[in-house]
C-alpha positions in Angstrom: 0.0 0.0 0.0 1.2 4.0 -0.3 1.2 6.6 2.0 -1.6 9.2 0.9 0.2 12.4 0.7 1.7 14.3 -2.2 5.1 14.9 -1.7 6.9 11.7 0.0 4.9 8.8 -1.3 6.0 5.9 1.1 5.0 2.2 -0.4 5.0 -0.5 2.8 4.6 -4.2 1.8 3.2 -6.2 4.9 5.0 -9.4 4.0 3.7 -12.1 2.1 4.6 -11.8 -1.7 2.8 -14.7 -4.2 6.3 -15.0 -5.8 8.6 -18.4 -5.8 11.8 -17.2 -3.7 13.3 -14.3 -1.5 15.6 -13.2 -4.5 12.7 -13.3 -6.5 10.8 -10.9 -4.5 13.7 -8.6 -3.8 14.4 -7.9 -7.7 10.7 -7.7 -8.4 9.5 -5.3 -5.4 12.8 -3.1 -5.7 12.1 -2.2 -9.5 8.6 -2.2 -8.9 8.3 0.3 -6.0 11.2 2.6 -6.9 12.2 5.7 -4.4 8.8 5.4 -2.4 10.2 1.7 -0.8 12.1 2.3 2.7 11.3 -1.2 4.0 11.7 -4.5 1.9 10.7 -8.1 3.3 11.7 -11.4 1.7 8.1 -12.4 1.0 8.0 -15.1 3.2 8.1 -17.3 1.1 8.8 -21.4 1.5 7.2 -23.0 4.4 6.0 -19.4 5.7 4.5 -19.2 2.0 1.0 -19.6 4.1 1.9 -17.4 6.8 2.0 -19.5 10.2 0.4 -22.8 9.1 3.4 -24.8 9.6 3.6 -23.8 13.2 0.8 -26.3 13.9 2.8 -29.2 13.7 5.9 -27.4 15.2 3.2 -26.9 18.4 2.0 -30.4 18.3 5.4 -31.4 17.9 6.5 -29.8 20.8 6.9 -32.5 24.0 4.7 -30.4 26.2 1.8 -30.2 24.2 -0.7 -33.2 22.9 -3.6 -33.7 20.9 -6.7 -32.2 22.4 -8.6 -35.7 21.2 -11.7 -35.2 22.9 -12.0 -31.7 22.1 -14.0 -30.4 18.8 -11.7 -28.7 16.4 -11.5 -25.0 15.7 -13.6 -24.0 12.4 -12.0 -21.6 10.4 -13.9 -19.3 9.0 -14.1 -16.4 6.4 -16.1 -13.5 6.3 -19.5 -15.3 5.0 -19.2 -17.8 7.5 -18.1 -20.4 4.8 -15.8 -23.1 6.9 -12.1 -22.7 4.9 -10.5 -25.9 7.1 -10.7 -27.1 10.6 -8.0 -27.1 13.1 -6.9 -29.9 15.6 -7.0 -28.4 18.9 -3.8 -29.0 20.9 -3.3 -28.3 24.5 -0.3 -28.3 27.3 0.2 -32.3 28.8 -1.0 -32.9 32.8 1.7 -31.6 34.8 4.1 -30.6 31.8 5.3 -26.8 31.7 6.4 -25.2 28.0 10.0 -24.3 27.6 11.2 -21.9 25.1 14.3 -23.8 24.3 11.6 -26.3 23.0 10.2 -24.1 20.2 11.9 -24.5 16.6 10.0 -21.8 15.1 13.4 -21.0 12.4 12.4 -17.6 12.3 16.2 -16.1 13.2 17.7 -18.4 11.0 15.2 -17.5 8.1 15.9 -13.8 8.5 19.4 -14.3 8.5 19.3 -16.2 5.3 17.4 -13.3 3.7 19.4 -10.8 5.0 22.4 -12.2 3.5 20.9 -12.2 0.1 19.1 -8.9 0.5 23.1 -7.3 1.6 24.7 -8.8 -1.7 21.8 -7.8 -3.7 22.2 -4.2 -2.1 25.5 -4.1 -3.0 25.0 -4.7 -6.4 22.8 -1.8 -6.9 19.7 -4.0 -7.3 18.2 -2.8 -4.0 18.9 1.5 -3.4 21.3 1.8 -0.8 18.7 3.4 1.5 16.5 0.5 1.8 16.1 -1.0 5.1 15.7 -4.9 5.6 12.2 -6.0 7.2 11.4 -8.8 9.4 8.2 -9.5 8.9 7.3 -12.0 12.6 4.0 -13.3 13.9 3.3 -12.1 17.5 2.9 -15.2 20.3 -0.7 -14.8 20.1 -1.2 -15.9 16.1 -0.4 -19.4 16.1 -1.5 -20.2 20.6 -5.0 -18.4 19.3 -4.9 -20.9 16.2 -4.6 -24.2 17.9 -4.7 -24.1 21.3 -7.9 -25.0 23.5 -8.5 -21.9 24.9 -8.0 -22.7 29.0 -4.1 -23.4 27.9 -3.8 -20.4 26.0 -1.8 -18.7 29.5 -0.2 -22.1 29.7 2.0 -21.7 26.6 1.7 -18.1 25.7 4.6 -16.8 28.3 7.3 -19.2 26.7 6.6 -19.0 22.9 6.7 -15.3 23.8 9.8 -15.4 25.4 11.1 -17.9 22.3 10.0 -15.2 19.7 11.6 -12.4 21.3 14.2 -14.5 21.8 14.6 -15.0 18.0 14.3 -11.1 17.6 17.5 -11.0 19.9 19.4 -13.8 17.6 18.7 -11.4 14.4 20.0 -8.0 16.2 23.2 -9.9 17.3 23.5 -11.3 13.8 22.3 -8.0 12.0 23.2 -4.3 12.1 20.6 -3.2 13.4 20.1 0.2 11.4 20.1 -1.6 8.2 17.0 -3.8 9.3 12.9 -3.0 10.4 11.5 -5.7 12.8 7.2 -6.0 11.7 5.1 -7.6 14.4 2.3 -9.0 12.4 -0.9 -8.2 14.4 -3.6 -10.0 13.1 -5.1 -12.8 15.7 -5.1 -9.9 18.4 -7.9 -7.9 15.6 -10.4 -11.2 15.5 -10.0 -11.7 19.2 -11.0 -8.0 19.6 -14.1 -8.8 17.6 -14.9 -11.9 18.9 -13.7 -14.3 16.4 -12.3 -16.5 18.9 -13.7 -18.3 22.5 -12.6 -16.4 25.5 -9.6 -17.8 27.8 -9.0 -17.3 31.2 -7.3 -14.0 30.0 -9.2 -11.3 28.6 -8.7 -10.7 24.7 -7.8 -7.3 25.5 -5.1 -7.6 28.4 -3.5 -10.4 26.8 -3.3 -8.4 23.7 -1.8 -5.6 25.4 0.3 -7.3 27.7 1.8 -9.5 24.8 2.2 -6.4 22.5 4.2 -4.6 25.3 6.6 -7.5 25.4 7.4 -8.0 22.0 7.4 -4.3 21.5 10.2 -3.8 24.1 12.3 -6.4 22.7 12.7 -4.6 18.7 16.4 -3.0 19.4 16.6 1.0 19.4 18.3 1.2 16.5 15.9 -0.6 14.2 12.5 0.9 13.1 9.7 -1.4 14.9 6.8 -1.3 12.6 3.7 -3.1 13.2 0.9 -4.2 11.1 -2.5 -1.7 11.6 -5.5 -3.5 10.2 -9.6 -3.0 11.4 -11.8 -5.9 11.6 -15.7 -5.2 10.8 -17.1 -3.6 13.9 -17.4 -0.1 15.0 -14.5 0.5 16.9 -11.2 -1.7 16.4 -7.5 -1.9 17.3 -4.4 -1.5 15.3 -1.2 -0.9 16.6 0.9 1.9 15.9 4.7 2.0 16.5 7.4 4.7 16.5 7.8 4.4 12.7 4.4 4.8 12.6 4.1 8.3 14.8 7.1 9.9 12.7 4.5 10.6 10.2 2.5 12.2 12.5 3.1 15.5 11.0 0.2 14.9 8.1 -2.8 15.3 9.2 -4.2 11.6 8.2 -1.9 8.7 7.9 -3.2 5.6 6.0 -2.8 2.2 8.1 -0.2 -0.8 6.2 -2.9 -3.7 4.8 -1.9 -7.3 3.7 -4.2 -8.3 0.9 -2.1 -11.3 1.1 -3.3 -12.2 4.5 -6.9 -10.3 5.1 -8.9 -7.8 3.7 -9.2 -5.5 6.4 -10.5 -2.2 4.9 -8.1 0.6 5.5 -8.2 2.9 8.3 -7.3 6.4 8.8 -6.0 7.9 11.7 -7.0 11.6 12.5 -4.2 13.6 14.8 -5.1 13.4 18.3 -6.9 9.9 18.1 -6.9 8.5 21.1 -4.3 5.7 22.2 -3.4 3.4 24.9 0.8 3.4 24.8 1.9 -0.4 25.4 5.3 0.2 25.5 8.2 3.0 24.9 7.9 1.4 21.0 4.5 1.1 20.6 0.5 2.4 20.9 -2.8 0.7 20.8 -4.8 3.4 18.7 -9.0 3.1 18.4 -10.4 3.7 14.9 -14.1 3.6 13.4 -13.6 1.2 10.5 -15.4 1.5 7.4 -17.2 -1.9 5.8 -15.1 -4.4 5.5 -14.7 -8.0 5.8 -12.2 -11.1 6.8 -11.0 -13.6 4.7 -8.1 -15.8 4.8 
């Protein structure tokens, strides 16, 4: 998507790009986008080609969590209410306790990969030396709200949180981290707020903030934290809103990022002196009014 505003044009890609591989994406976006691109991701393509599927079986995988058996699995659902797939439910073993060293979620070792490819290719001149490397990484709460009976959500939620952030720590010692913007994909967190999911022991909206505060505080200084801001179909809606986000504060609406890729959220437009809820020192929970939308996947 662009930036609405006549004279600095700013073009933000969420993430996903329907393209084979990362060089693929890198030439293609690069000449496609031209001086409006600050931010490029490598598409996420391979096994994050559909976003956070594979982490299913990486959960169920996992020696602290079984098969929910006896529990009805969790109907996915588009906008219509048409059933896209169902999801085994998974939940935390009697008297087991999730460790983060147990995760393989690859994500560090992905972004490396990329950023390897996306330094030789800036080199070259096929990227403009300007160009910032993004990490485009699901929060803790996508793939727990996804396939975990909701009474173990707060059973597994601390330590694939720490994991993640974790990761983000592997990729800023193996990074500059000047050259590279860290996305935290926010999408679960928008259905929960609308009631897409069942509720947990945890409120939708305390775990959402408390969860965004901690992966917002672990994006190093010196990279530019940007977070997807989508709006789900009801009146009032979250997005989050990091400190990329309030440096263009100085125009008086600023259009919201939106993965057609993933969702399609209508846009939303924030007016100066919306109200927020600050999560952290990188980041705000801002509420919009929405206009009609819908969700797919």
């Amino acid at each position: 998507m662009a930036v609405d505003h006549p004279q600095h044009p700013i073009v933000h890609f969420v993430g996903s790009i329907p393209l084979p591989d990362a060089e693929t994406v890198f030439r293609t976006l690069a000449a496609a986008a031209g001086p409006p691109l600050l931010r490029l991701p490598d598409g996420e393509t391979g096994i994050r080609k559909t976003w956070i599927r594979f982490l299913q079986a990486m959960l169920a995988e996992n020696p602290a969590i079984e098969l929910a058996a006896d529990v009805p699995p969790f109907k996915f659902t588009q906008w219509d209410g048409k059933l896209l797939r169902e999801i085994p439910r998974l939940r935390v073993k009697p008297g087991a306790r999730s460790d983060p060293k147990t995760f393989e979620t690859g994500y560090a070792d992905m972004a490396i990969a990329s950023w390897n490819l996306f330094e030789q290719l800036q080199k070259a001149g096929v990227i403009p030396a300007a160009v910032k490397f993004q990490i485009s990484l699901p929060t803790p709460i996508a793939p727990t709200y996804n396939n975990m009976v909701p009474s173990h959500r707060p059973l597994i939620l601390p330590a694939l949180t720490e994991h993640l952030t974790g990761e983000v720590d592997k990729i800023a010692a193996a990074i500059p981290n000047d050259r590279i913007a860290v996305q935290w994909d926010v999408c679960q967190e928008v259905l929960a707020w609308e009631g897409y999911y069942e509720e947990g022991p945890v409120g939708f909206r305390t775990e959402t903030i408390d969860v965004l505060t901690r992966i917002g505080n672990a994006v190093p200084e010196l990279s530019n934290s940007v977070t997807t801001c989508v709006t789900a179909v009801r009146q009032t809606s979250i997005a989050s809103s990091p400190r990329t986000w309030r440096s263009w504060s100085k125009w008086p609406m600023r259009r919201a990022p939106v993965s057609t890729a993933r969702s399609n959220f209508s846009t939303c437009r924030f007016r100066r002196g919306a109200p927020t809820t600050p999560t952290s020192h990188r980041s705000t929970i801002c509420a919009c009014i929405p206009r009609p939308s819908f969700i797919s996947a």
